[in-house]
N, C-alpha and C positions, 0 to 999 in steps of 0.2 A: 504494500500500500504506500501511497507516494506521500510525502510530507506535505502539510497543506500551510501554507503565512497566510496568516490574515492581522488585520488591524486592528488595536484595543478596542474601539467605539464595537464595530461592527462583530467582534467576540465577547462583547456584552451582551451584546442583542443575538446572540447563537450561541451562545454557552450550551446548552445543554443538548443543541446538535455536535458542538464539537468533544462532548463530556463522551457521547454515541461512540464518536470515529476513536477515539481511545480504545475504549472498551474491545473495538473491535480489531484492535491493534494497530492502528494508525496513527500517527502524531501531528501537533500542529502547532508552530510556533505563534507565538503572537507580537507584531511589533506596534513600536511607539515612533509616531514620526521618521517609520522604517528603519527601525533599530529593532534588531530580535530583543525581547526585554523579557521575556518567560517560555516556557515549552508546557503543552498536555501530551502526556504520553500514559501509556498502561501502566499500571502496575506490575512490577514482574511479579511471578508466583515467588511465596516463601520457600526460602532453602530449606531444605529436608533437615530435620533435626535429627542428632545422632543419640538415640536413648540411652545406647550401650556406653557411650563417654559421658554423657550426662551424669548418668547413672555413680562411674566411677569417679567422679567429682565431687558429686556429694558425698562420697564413701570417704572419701578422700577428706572432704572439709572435716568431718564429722568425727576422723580418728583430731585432727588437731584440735576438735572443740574439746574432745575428749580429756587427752592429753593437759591442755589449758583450765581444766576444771580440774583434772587429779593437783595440780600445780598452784595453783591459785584460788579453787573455789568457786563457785556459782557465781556468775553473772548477772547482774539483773538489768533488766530493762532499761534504770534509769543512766546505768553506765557504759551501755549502748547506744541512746538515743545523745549522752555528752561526747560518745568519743565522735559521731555521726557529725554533731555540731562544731566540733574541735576542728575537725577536716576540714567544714565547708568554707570554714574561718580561714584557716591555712589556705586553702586556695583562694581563695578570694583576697586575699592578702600578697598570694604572689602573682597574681593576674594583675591586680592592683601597680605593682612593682611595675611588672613588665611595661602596661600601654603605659606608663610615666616614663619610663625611659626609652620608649619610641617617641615620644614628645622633642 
């Protein structure tokens, strides 16, 4: 199927015929003062998920939860949901860093 340009105004007013050519595996860019400024395209199918490594990674987490409880003791919620907060901090701290020294 051939890629179709069309113009913002005029894929307003056709959205949902061009939502169609998607689905049907077609694409179709859309521009701005004929500039490509977005693409519709399909959604690819999801990748197959691998159970059997899944599987062995939670076996996996689950010996180190292990292991971390024989050592230190039960966990609780509330020292989960700070270490969760502690991080978001951290990074947000070093993203912070960063766009200032792209400045």
């Amino acid at each position: 199927m051939e890629t179709q340009t069309i113009g913002l105004f005029e894929a307003k007013t056709h959205l949902s015929e061009l939502v169609a050519r998607a689905e049907r595996g077609g694409e179709v860019i859309i521009t701005r003062h004929n500039k490509p400024v977005a693409r519709i395209v399909p959604i690819s199918a999801p990748q197959a998920v691998d159970v059997r490594a899944r599987l062995q990674a939670v076996a996996a987490m689950q010996k180190i939860a292990a292991k971390a409880r024989d050592k230190y003791g039960p966990i609780s919620v509330d020292d989960l949901v700070g270490w969760v907060r502690k991080g978001r901090e951290e990074r947000t701290e070093r993203y912070a860093k960063a766009v200032k020294r792209r400045k």
